[in-house]
BALUMNU-375498 format. One line per 3 residues: number of its first residue (from 1); their letters; for each residue y, x, z of C-alpha. Coordinates in steps of 0.1 Angstrom, whole numbers. Each point is the difference from the previous one (the first is absolute). Layout:
NUM) A) Y/X/Z ~ ...
***
This chain:
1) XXX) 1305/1854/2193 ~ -36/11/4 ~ -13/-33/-13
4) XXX) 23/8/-31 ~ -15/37/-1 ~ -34/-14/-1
7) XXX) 6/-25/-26 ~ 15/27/-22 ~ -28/23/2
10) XXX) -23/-27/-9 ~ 18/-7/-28 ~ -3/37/-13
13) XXX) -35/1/11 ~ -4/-34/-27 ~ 16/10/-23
16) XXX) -13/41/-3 ~ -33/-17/5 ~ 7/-25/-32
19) XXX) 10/30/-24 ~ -28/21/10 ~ -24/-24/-7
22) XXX) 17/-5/-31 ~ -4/34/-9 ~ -30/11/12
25) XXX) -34/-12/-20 ~ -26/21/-3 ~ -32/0/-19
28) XXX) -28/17/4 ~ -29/19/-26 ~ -36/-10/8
31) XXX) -29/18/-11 ~ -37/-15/-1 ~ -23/19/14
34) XXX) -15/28/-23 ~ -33/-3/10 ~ -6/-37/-17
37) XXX) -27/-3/-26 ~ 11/-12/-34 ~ -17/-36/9
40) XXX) 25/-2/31 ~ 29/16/-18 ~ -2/-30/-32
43) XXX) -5/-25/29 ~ 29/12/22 ~ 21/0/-37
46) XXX) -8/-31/-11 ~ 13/-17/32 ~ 35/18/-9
49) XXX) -1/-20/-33 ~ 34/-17/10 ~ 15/33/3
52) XXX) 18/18/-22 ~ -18/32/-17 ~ 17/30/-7
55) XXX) -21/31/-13 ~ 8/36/12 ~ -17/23/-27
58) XXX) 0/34/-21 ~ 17/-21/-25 ~ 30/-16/20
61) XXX) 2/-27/21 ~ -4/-32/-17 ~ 1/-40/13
64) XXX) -35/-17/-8 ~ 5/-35/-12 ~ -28/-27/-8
67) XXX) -23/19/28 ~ -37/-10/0 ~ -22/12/29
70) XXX) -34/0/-14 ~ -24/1/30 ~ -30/2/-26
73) XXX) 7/35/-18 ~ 25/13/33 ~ 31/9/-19
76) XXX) 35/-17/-11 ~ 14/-7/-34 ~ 43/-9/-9
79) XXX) 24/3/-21 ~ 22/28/8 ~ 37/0/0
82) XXX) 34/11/15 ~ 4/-4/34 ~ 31/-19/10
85) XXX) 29/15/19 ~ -7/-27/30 ~ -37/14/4
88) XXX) 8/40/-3 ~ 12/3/37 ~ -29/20/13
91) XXX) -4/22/-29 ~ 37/8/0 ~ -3/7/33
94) XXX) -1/36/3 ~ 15/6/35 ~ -27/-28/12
97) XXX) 25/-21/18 ~ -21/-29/-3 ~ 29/-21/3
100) XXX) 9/-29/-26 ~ 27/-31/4 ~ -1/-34/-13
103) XXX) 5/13/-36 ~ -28/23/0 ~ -26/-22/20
106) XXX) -27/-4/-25 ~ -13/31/10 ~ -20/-17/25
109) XXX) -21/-19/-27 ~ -9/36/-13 ~ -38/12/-1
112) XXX) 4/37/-15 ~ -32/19/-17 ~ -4/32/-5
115) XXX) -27/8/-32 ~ 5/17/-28 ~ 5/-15/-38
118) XXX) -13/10/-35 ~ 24/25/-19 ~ 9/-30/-26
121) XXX) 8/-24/33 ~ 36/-14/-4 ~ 22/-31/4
124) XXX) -15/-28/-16 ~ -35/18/4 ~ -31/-25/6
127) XXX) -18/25/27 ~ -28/-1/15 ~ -2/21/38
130) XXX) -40/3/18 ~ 8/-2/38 ~ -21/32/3
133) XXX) 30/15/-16 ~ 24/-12/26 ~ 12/35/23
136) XXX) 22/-29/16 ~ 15/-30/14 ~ 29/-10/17
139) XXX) 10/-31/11 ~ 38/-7/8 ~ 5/-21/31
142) XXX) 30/-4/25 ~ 7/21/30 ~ 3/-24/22
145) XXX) 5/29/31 ~ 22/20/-15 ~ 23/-34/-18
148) XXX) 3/-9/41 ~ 28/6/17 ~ -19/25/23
151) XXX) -6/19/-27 ~ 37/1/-11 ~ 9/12/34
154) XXX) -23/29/-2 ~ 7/9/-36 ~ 37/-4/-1
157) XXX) 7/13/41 ~ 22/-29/-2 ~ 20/-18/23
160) XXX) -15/-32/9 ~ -15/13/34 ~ 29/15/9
163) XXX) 18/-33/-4 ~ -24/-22/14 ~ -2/33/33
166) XXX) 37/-7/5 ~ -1/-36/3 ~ -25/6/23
169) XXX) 17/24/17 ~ 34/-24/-1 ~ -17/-27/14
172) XXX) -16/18/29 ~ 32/18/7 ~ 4/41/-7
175) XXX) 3/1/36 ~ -28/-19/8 ~ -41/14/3
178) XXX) -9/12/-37 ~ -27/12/12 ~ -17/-36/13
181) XXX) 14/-11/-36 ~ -24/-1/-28 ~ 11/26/-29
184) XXX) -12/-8/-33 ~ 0/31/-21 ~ 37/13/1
187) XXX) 13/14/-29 ~ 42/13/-3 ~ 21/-28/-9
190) XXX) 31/14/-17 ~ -9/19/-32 ~ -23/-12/-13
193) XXX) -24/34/3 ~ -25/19/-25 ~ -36/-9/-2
196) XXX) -17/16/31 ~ -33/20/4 ~ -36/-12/0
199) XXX) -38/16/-7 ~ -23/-14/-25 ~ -9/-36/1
202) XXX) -35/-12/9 ~ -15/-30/-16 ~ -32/-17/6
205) XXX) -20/-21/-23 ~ -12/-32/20 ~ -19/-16/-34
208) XXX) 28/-15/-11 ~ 32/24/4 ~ 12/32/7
211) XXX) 14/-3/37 ~ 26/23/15 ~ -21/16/33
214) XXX) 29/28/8 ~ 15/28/-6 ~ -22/39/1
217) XXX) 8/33/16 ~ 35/-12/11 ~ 28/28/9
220) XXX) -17/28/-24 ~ 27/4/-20 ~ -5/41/-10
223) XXX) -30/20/-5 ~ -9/16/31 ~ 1/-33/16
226) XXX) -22/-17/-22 ~ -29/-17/24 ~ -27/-19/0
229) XXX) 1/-40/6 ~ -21/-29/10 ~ 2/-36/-4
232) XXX) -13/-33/4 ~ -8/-23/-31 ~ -4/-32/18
235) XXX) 8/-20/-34 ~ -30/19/-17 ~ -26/-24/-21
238) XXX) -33/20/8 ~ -27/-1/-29 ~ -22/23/-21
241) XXX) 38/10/-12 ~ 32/10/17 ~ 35/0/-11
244) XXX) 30/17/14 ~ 33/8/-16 ~ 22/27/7
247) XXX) 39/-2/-12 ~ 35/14/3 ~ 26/-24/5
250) XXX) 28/19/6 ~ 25/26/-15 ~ -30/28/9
253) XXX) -21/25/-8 ~ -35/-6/11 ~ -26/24/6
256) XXX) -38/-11/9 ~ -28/25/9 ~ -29/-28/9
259) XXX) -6/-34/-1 ~ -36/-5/23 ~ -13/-33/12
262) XXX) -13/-2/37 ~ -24/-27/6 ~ -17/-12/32
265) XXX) -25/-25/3 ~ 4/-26/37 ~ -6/-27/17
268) XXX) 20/-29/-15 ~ 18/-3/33 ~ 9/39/6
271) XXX) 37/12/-14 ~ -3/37/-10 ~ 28/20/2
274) XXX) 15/35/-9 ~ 19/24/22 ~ 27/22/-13
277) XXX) -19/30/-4 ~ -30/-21/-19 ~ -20/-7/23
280) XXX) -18/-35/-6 ~ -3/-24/29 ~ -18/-32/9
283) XXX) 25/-17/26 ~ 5/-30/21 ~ 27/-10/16
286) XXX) -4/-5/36 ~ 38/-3/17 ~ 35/-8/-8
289) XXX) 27/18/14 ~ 13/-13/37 ~ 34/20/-4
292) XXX) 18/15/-29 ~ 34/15/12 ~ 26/21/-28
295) XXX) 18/23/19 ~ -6/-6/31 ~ 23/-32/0
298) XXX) -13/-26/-29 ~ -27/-22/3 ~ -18/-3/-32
301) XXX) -33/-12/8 ~ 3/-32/-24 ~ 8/23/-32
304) XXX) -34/21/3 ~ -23/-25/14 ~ -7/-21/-34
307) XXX) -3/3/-35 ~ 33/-17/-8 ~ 21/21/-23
310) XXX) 23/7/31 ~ 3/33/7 ~ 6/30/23
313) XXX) 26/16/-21 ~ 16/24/27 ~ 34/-1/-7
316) XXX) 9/-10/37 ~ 38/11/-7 ~ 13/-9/34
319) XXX) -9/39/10 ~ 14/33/-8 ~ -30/14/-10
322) XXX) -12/-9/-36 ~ -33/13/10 ~ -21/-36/12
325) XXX) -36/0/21 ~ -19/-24/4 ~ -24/-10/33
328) XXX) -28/-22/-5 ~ -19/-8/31 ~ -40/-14/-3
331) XXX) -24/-10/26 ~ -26/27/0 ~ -33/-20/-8
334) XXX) -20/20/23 ~ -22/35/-5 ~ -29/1/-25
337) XXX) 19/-12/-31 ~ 12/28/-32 ~ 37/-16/-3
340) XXX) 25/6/-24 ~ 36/-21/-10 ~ 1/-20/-31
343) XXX) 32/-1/-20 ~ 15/-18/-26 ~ 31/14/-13
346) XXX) 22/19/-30 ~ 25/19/-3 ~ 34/-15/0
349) XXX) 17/-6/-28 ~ 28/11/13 ~ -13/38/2
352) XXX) 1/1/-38 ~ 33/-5/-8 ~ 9/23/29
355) XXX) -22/32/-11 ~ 22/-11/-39 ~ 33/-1/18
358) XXX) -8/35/19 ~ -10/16/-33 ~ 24/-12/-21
361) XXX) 25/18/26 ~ -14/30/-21 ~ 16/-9/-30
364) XXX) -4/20/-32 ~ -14/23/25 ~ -31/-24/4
367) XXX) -22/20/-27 ~ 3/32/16 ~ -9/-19/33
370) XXX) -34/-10/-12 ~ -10/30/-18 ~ 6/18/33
373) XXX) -18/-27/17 ~ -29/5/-23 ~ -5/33/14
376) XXX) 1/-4/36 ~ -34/-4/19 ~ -13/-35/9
379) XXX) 4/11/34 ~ 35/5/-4 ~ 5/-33/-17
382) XXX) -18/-18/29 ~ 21/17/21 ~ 30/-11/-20
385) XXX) -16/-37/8 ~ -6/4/36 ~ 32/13/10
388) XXX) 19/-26/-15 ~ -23/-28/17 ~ -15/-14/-35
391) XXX) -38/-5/10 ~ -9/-28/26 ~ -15/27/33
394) XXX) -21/-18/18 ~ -7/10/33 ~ -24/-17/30
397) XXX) 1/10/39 ~ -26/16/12 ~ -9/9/41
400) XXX) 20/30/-12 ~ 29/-9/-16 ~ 13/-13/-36
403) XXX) -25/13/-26 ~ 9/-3/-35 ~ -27/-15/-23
406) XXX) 15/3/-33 ~ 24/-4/-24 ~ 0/-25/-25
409) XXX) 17/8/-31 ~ 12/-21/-32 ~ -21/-29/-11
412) XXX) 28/-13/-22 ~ 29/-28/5 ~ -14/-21/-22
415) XXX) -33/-20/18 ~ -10/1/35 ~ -34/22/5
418) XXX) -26/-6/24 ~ -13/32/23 ~ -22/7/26
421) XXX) 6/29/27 ~ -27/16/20 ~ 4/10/36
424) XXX) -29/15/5 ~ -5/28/23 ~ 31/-11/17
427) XXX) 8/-4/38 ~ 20/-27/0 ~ 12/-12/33
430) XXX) -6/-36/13 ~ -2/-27/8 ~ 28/1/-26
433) XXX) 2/20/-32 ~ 31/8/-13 ~ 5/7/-34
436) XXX) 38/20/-15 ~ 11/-5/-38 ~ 31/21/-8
439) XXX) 21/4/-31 ~ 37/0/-13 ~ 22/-29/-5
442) XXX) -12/-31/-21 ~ -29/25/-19 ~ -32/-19/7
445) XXX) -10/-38/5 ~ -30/-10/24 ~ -14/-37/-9
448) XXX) -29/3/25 ~ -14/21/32 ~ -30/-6/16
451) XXX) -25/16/22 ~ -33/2/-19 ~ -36/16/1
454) XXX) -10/22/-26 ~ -31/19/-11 ~ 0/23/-25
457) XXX) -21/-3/-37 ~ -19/28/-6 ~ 5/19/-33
460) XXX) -41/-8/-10 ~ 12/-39/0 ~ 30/5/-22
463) XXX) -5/-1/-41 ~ 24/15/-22 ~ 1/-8/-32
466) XXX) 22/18/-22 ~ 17/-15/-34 ~ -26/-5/-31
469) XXX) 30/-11/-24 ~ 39/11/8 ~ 24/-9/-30
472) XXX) 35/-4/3 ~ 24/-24/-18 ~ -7/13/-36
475) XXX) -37/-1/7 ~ 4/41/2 ~ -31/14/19
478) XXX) 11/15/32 ~ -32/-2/25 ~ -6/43/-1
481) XXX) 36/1/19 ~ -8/-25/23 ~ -38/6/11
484) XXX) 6/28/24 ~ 22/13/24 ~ 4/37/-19
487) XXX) 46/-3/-4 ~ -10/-10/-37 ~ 23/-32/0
490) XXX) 2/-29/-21 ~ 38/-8/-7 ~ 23/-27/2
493) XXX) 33/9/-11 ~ 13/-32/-10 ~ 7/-31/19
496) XXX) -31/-25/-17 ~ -20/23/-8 ~ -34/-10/16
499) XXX) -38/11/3 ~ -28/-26/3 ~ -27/13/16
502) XXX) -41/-18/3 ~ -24/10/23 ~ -36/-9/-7
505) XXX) -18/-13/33 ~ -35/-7/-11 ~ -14/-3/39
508) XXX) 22/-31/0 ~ -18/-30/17 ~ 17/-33/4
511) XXX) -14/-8/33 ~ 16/29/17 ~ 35/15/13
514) XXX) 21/24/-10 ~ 35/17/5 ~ 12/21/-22
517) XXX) 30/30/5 ~ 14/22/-30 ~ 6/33/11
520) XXX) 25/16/-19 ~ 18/33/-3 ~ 35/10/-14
523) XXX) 38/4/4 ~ 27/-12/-25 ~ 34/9/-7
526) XXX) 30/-25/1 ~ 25/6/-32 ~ 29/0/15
529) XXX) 34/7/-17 ~ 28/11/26 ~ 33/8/-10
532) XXX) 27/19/14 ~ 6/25/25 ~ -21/6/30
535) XXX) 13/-23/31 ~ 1/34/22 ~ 12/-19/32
538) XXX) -23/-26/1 ~ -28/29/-1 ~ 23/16/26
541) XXX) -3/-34/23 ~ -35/-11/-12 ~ -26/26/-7
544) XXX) -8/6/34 ~ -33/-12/19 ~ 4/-38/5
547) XXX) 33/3/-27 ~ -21/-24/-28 ~ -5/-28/37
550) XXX) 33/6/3 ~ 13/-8/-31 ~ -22/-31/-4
553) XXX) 14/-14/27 ~ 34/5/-6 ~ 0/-11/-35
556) XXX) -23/-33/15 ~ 37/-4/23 ~ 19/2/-35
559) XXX) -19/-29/-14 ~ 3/-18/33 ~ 36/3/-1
562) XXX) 5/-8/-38 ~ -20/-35/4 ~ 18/-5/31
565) XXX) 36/10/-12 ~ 22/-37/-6 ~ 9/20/-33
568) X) -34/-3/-17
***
């Protein structure tokens, strides 16, 4: 019976996978870099020849047939006519999707420019266009992230982890240790459920593409909890010019206050590091954990030793409490050293469709929820967190007790983040340290813990460099809302909307190291549409410190039982 089970959900798990594929191709808007001279412009053009041209201007848009690049007098001259259905799938695009099928893929052959045209211009018009004239490029490529299937779990909440957790969970047996069983992003199987919640996207440019780094000020979803952020840009291509891009990818409304670059210049062997409160840090590991016990019965030590993908996911479910602490126990490397723990780790998944399921249970009710919300005092809101278990506390034992060291909140579901924590100015017992994380059920994943040493980076070695050029998708101008942290806030209301950002670094020297961190401020606002009444007993039974643990972990049991259930 359980082999049949297991070959049934695999079968789902093919074909789901097979029609979201099907479905789900995205492309993406490139735009050169503002900053070229009209020499480099003409060249970059001309080795687009084989694309097709379409021309955005004050007259209309127009496709440019018989294109000639002239390198020698830097401009373009066509023949301008009517641009074919098959080739008007960005300009159509008005909720900026950036999805096409198979009909509609010759988008991706598409190099749009953006100049204007003489009055008389129209189709069947010999033009002639300077590149000095050009306020724009774009060139259309393929998504390839978001047309994976990673991205279709993340843009659709779908149901493929779910699926792929209950064979899992099948296979090991319900009754069996969950908690020693890896637990690849769960998600609900039966519905299929609404789009979850997210925080703007960050992209670096590595010189050749914009790459996805992770996700910025996680968990600020109203006002009075918007916060500051900082993040790694490991995939960053370092030059006289940098490149980020900021975007919303989900059913959101995005508010950004700053967008500032961090740099530090190291050693080529030195990993620098930031701390949750900003603090930059040179660290070096220097001990793996000897013990890593989940409450007080589970030996984990294999999950957190490596960077695997195999995680810490406490959802140890064979305990009454939905509450789950972790023990890691370290050699102490003697006296004389500044330590501190790194971490490698996200928030689960998992925590974001439970925050939608508890708010949905608001209803029609959910609008006057968050206006009330927006008025409450970030205190009141972290409290809100706290008692219900949603940051990762972390806590180390000193020669006079447990001492909590902080509390780590969101750094989104989507990419695991690397951190450093100081414990400085701590008496921590030996020879053994002990180190406590503690959260609800199933809300945060740990890749990686080690023991490490740490120093900290003054603020006289770290440049900042704030945005020379911020444009978003339309090539709108939008760097006075983004250069300073003063609640004047450049806006994303619209999933694809994006804002490309370049940073001029004219120290820049070849022969040296950087890192580089964006720190970022802002909250956002999920656009949810609830229906019905207001699910008073499960507020009655819930909302109650510990109630959100709670019910994570007995919905978790639900999907258990469903992939287990002979019936399914």
């Amino acid at each position: 019976m359980k082999d049949q089970l297991i070959n049934r959900l695999s079968m789902l798990i093919l074909v789901l996978s097979l029609l979201f594929l099907a479905a789900c191709n995205y492309y993406k808007p490139i735009p050169t870099s503002p900053s070229l001279s009209s020499s480099a412009k003409t060249k970059e053009i001309a080795s687009q020849s084989q694309r097709t041209f379409i021309v955005r201007s004050n007259q209309g848009d127009f496709l440019l047939k018989n294109v000639n690049v002239r390198l020698d007098k830097e401009d373009i001259t066509g023949i301008l006519e009517s641009i074919p259905e098959d080739h008007q799938t960005y300009i159509k695009d008005e909720k900026l999707t950036y999805s096409y099928d198979s009909k509609t893929k010759p988008v991706l052959q598409e190099l749009h420019i953006y100049a204007p045209l003489e009055p008389t211009a129209k189709i069947g018009s010999t033009v002639t266009i300077p590149i000095s004239s050009i306020a724009r490029m774009e060139i259309i490529e393929r998504d390839k992230k978001r047309s994976t299937t990673n991205t279709i779990l993340l843009a659709t909440g779908v149901t493929l982890g779910a699926l792929t957790v209950a064979a899992i969970i099948t296979s090991a047996g319900v009754a069996n240790d969950v908690a020693n069983t890896p637990t690849p992003s769960p998600t609900p199987i039966k519905p299929i459920e609404p789009e979850g919640m997210s925080c703007p996207f960050i992209s670096a440019h590595d010189g050749n593409e914009f790459v996805f780094q992770g996700e910025a000020f996680g968990g600020a979803l109203f006002h009075s909890v918007a916060r500051q952020d900082y993040m790694p840009l490991p995939s960053i291509s370092f030059g006289p010019e940098l490149r980020l891009m900021i975007s919303n990818e989900r059913m959101e409304h995005m508010y950004i206050d700053v967008a500032d670059l961090l740099l530090v210049e190291h050693s080529a062997g030195d990993k620098v590091l930031v701390g949750p409160n900003g603090n930059l840090m040179r660290v070096h590991a220097t001990g793996k954990p000897k013990e890593a016990i989940l409450n007080g019965q589970k030996e984990i030590l294999n999950r957190i030793s490596e960077l695997d993908n195999v995680f810490c996911s406490f959802n140890d479910i064979d305990q009454s409490s939905s509450i789950n602490e972790l023990i890691v126990k370290f050699d102490h490397p003697g006296e004389g050293k500044e330590l501190g723990l790194y971490l490698n780790l996200r928030d689960s998944p998992w925590l974001e469709y439970i925050f939608e399921q508890f708010m949905s249970k608001y209803g029609e009710e959910y609008k006057a929820f968050e206006k009330e919300m927006d008025t409450k005092s970030t205190e009141e809101l972290y409290l809100w967190q706290e008692i219900h278990q949603v940051p990762l506390t972390i806590s180390v034992k000193t020669t006079e007790g447990w001492k909590e060291v902080t509390k780590t909140r969101f750094v989104g579901p989507v990419m695991n983040r690397e951190i450093a924590i100081s414990l400085e100015g701590i008496d921590l017992k030996e020879p053994i340290i002990e180190v406590s994380f503690k959260t609800g059920f199933l809300y945060w994943e740990i890749d990686q813990i080690a023991l490490a040493t740490v120093s900290r980076i003054s603020p006289e070695a770290i440049r900042v460099l704030k945005p020379s050029i911020a444009i978003d998708e339309k090539g709108k101008d939008k760097l006075r809302l983004i250069s300073e942290l003063d609640d004047q806030f450049l806006e994303q209301p619209v999933r694809g909307n994006k804002a490309y950002l370049t940073y001029q670094f004219k120290e820049f020297s070849g022969s040296k190291t950087y890192s580089a961190f964006l720190h970022t401020g802002g909250y956002y606002k999920v656009l949810h549409e609830f229906e019905g009444p207001m699910d008073q007993q499960f507020f009655s039974k819930y909302d109650k410190p510990g109630g959100l643990s709670d019910f994570s972990m007995r919905r978790y049991l639900e999907v258990s039982q469903y992939a287990s259930s002979p019936a399914n």
